[in-house]
C-alpha positions in Angstrom: 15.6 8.1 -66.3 15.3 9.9 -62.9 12.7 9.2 -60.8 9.7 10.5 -60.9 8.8 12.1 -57.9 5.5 11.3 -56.0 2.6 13.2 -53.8 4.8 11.6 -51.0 7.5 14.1 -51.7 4.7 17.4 -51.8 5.2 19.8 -48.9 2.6 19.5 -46.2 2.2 23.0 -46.4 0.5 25.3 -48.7 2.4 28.6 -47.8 2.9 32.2 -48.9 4.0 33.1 -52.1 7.8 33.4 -52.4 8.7 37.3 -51.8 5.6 38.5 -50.6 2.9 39.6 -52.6 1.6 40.1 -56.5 3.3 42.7 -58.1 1.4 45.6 -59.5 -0.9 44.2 -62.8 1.3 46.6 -65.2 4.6 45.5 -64.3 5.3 43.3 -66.6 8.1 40.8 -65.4 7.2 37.8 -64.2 9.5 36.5 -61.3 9.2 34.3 -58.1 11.6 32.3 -56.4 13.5 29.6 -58.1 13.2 25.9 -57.1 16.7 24.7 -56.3 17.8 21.9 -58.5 15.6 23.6 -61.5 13.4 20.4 -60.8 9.6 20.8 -62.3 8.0 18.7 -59.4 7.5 20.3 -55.8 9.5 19.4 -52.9 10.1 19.6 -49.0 8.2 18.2 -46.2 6.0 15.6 -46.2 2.4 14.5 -44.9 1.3 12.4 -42.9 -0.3 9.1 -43.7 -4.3 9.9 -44.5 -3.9 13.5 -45.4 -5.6 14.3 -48.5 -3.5 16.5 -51.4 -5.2 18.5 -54.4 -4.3 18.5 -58.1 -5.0 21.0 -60.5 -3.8 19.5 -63.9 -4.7 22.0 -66.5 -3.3 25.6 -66.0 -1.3 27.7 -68.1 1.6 30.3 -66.6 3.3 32.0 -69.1 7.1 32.2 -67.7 9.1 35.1 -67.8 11.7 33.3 -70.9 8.5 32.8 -72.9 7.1 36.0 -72.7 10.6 38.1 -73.9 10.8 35.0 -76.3 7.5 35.7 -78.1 8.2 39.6 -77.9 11.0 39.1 -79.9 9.6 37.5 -82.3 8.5 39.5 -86.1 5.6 37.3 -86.9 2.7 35.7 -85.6 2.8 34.2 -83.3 3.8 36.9 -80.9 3.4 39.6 -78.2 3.6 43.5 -78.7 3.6 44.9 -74.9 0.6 42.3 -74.2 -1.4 41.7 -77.2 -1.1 38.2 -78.7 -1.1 37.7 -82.4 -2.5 34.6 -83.6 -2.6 33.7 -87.2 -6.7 32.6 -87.7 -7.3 34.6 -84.7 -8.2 37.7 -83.0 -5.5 39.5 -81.6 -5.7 39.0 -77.7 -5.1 41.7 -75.0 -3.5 39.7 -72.1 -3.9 40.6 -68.5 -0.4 40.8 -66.7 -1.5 39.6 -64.2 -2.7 36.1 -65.0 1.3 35.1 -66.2 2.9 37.2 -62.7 3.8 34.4 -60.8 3.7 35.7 -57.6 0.4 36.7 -57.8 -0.3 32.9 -59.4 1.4 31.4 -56.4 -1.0 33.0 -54.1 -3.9 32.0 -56.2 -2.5 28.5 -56.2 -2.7 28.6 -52.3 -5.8 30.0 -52.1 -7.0 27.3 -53.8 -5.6 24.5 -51.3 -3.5 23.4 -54.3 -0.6 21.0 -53.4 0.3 20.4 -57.3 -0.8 22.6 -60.1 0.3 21.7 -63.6 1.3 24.0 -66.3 1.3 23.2 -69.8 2.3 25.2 -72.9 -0.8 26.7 -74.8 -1.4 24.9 -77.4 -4.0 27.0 -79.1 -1.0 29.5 -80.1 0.6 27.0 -82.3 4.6 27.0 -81.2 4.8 23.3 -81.5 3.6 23.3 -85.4 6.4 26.4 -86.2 8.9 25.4 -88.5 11.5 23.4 -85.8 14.0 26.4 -85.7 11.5 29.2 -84.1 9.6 26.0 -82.3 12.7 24.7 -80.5 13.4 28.6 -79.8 10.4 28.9 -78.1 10.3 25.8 -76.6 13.4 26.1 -74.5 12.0 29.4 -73.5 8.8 27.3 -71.7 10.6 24.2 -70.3 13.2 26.9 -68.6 11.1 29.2 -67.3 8.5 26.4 -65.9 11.4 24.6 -64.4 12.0 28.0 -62.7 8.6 28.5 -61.3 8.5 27.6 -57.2 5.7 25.5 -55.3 3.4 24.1 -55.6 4.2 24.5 -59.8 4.8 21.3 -62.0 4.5 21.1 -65.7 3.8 19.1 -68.9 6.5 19.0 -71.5 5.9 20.1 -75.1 7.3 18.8 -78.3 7.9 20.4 -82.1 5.6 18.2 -84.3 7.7 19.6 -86.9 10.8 17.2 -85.8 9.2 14.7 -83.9 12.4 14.2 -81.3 12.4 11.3 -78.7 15.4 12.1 -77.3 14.5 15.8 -76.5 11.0 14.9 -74.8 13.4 12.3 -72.4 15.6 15.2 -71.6 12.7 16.7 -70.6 10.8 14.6 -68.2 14.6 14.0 -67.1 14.8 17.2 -65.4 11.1 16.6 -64.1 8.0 17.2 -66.7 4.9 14.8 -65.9 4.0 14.0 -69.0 3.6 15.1 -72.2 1.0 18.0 -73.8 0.1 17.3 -77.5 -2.4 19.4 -79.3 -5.9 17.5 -80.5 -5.3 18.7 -83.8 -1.9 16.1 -84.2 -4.2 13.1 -82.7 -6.9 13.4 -85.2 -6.6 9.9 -87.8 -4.0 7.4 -88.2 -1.6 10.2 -89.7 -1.2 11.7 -86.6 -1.3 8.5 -84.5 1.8 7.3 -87.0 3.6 10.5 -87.0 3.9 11.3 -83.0 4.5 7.5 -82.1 7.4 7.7 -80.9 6.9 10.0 -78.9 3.7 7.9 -77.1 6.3 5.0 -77.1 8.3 6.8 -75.0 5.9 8.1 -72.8 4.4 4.4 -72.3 7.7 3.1 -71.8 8.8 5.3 -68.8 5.3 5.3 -67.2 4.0 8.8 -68.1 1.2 10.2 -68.9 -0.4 12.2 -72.3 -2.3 15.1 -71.7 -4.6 16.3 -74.8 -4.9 19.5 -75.5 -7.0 22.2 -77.8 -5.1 23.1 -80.8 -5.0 25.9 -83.2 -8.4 27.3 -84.3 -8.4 26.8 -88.4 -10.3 28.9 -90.6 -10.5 32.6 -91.6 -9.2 34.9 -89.8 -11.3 36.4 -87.0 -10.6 39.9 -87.8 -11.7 39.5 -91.4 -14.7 37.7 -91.1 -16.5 39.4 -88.0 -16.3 36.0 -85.6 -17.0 36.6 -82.0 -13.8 36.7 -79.9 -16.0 33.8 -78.1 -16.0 31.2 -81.3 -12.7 29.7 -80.9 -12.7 28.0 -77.2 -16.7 27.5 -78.2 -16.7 25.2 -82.0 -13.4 25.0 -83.0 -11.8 23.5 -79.6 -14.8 21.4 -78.9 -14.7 20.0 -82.1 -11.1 18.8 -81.8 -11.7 17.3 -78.6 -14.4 15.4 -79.5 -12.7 13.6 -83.0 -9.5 13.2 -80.6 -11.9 11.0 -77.9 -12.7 8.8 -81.3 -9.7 8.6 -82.7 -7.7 7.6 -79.2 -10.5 4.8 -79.6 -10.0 4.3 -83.3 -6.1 4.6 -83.6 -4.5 5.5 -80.4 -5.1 2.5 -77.8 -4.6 -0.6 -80.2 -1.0 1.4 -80.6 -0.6 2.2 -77.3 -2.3 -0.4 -74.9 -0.5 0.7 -71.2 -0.7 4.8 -71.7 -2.2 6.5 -69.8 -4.0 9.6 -71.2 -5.8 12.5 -70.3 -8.2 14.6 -72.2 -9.0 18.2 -71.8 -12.5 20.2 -71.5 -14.0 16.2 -70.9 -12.9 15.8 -74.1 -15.9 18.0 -75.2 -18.4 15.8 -74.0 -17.6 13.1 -76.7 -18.1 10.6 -74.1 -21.8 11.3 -73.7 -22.2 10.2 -76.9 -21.7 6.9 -76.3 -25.7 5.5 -77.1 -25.2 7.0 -80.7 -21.3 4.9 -80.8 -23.6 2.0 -80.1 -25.9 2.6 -82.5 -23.3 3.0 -85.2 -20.7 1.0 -84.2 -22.3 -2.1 -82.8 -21.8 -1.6 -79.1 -20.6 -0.5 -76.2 -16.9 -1.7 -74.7 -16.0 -1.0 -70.9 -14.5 2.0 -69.4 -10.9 2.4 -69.8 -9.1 2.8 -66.9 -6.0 4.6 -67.8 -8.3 7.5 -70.0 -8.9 10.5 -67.5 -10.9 13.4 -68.4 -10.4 17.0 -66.6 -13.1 18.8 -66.4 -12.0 22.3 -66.2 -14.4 25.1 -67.9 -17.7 22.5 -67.5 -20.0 22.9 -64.4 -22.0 20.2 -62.2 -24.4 19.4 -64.6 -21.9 18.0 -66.9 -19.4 16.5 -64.8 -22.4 14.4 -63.4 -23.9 13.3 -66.8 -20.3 12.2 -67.6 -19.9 10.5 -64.6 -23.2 8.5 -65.3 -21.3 7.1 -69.0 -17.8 6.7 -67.2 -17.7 6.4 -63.4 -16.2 9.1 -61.6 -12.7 6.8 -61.5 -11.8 8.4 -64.6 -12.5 12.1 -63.9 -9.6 14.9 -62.5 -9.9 18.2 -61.3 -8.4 20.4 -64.0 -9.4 24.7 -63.7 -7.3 26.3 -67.3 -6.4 28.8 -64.9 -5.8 31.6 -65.8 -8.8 31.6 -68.6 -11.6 29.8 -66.2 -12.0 29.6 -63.1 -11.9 26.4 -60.9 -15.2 24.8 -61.2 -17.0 24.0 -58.4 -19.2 21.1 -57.8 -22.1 20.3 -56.2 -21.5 16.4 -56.0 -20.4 16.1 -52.6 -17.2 16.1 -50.8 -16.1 12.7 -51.4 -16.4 13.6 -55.5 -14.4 16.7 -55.1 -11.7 14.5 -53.1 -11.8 11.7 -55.8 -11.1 14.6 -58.2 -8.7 16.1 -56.8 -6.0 13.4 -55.1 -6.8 9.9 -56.1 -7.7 10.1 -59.6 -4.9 12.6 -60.0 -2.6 10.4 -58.5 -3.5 7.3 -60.8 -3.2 9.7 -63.7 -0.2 11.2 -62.9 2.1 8.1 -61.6 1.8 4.3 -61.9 0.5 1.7 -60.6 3.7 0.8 -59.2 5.1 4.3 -57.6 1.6 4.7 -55.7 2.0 1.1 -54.5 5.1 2.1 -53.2 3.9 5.1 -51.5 1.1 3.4 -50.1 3.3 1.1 -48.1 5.5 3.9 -47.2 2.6 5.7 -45.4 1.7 3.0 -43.7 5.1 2.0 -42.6 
């Protein structure tokens, strides 16, 4: 397996966008300049030892292959012009401009981001197609993140239709992280049985898990008069919370050395620990290699889950382009844990930041 590249191989700078600036919101191709060696992971110049870098590992970019992949597409789910149908959902008008990746590039800067992660979005179910259309579309996402330039990485996806180890190495060959799974296949034992070895995989070669929203179930939206807002509200909270338990329940006695992070805090299920207590007969420590981004949730929450976890196990995480990056009023230091260190232990192991540790100080 290649190696996985480091924060020691980021650029120093965060520049312009390549070519200039966004293009206008109804144009609807979505360009940039390509990364040469169609690797995933940011290159170029280095920092200097001491010099802080910033994460962002939750965003979604919708590449240029994907789009024209879901427009061709006769059933849900799919784009006409820019409406997304869902099945169980309303359809979605998306803005052009959130998936133009000039435009994205700049925001990325404007943020002082030296990383930001893409991942697929789950939500619109592609991995759970039947593995024909889901490889289609797939390829279309891996491609056309590969393409996007810096300071863009991404999260690999995988068809829980075929579960295939082999493809997800190809994958995080030619760059990926890590691996995005929706919370909806990490629910029981079932799940935890069925995407093994894919987790195997991931724990063998050092990489991380990142656990994502799924598909909203239930009747459809347009039927049944359910705010647009109900989704991302009760259905995605719900599956992040039962994923939290059921990492605890079925996940780590599988998978003892992966390293995994939740999305949304994992819908607060961590501040439920006094009731876990209660029930299950006591507390057991924090896990170091569980992260939680925190992306949608203000300072109010990210400090009451800092109180049950310690702030070790928190990363900065926006779900660009449907929130906005949160920002907190915990201090400087917490923002910098958030965004480099904690990312960095999320990201690589124990053994790559070692490494780059003595290489900065060399």
């Amino acid at each position: 397996m290649n190696r996985l590249r480091t924060w020691g191989d980021v650029p120093a700078g965060r520049g312009a966008p390549p070519g200039g600036g966004a293009r206008p919101a109804g144009d609807e191709r979505s360009g940039g300049g390509e990364r040469s060696g169609g690797d995933a992971r940011s290159g170029g110049e280095t920092r200097s030892a001491g010099e802080t870098r910033a994460a962002d590992v939750h965003q979604h970019l919708w590449p240029r292959e994907l789009i024209a992949a879901l427009r061709a597409r006769r059933r849900p789910p799919r784009l006409r012009g820019w409406t997304l149908e869902l099945a169980g959902e309303s359809d979605y008008l998306v803005d052009p401009a959130h998936h133009d990746v000039d435009a994205r590039t700049a925001q990325a800067a404007g943020d002082g981001l030296d990383l930001a992660l893409v991942s697929l979005s789950s939500p619109v179910g592609i991995e759970s197609l039947p593995p024909p259309e889901a490889h289609e579309l797939l390829a279309a996402y891996h491609e056309g993140v590969l393409a996007l330039p810096a300071p863009f990485g991404g999260w690999a996806a995988a068809c829980l239709t075929e579960i295939d180890p082999p493809a997800l190495e190809a994958e995080l060959d030619r760059g990926f992280v890590g691996l995005q799974l929706p919370a909806t296949a990490l629910l029981d034992m079932a799940g935890y049985e069925r995407v093994g070895p894919l987790l195997e995989l991931l724990e063998a070669a050092g990489r991380p898990l990142l656990v994502h929203p799924g598909p909203a179930a239930g009747q459809d939206q347009a039927l049944d008069g359910t705010p647009a807002w109900w989704p991302a509200i009760v259905p995605y909270v719900q599956q992040m919370h039962a994923a939290w338990f059921a990492f605890r329940a079925y996940g780590r006695p599988r998978h003892p050395r992966l390293r995994v992070c939740f999305a949304i805090l994992a819908g607060l299920a961590p501040l439920h620990g006094e009731r876990f207590a209660a029930r299950a007969g006591g507390r057991s420590p924090v896990d170091p290699d569980v992260f939680l981004e925190i992306s949608s949730y203000g300072t109010r929450a990210v400090d009451a889950t800092i109180r049950v976890l310690g702030i070790d196990v928190l990363v900065n995480g926006s779900d660009r382009p449907y929130a906005d990056p949160v920002h907190l009023d915990l201090g400087v230091a917490a923002t910098r844990a958030l965004r480099d260190a904690n990312a960095g232990r999320l990201l690589y192991p124990k053994e790559v930041l070692d490494d780059v540790a003595v290489a900065a100080c060399a």
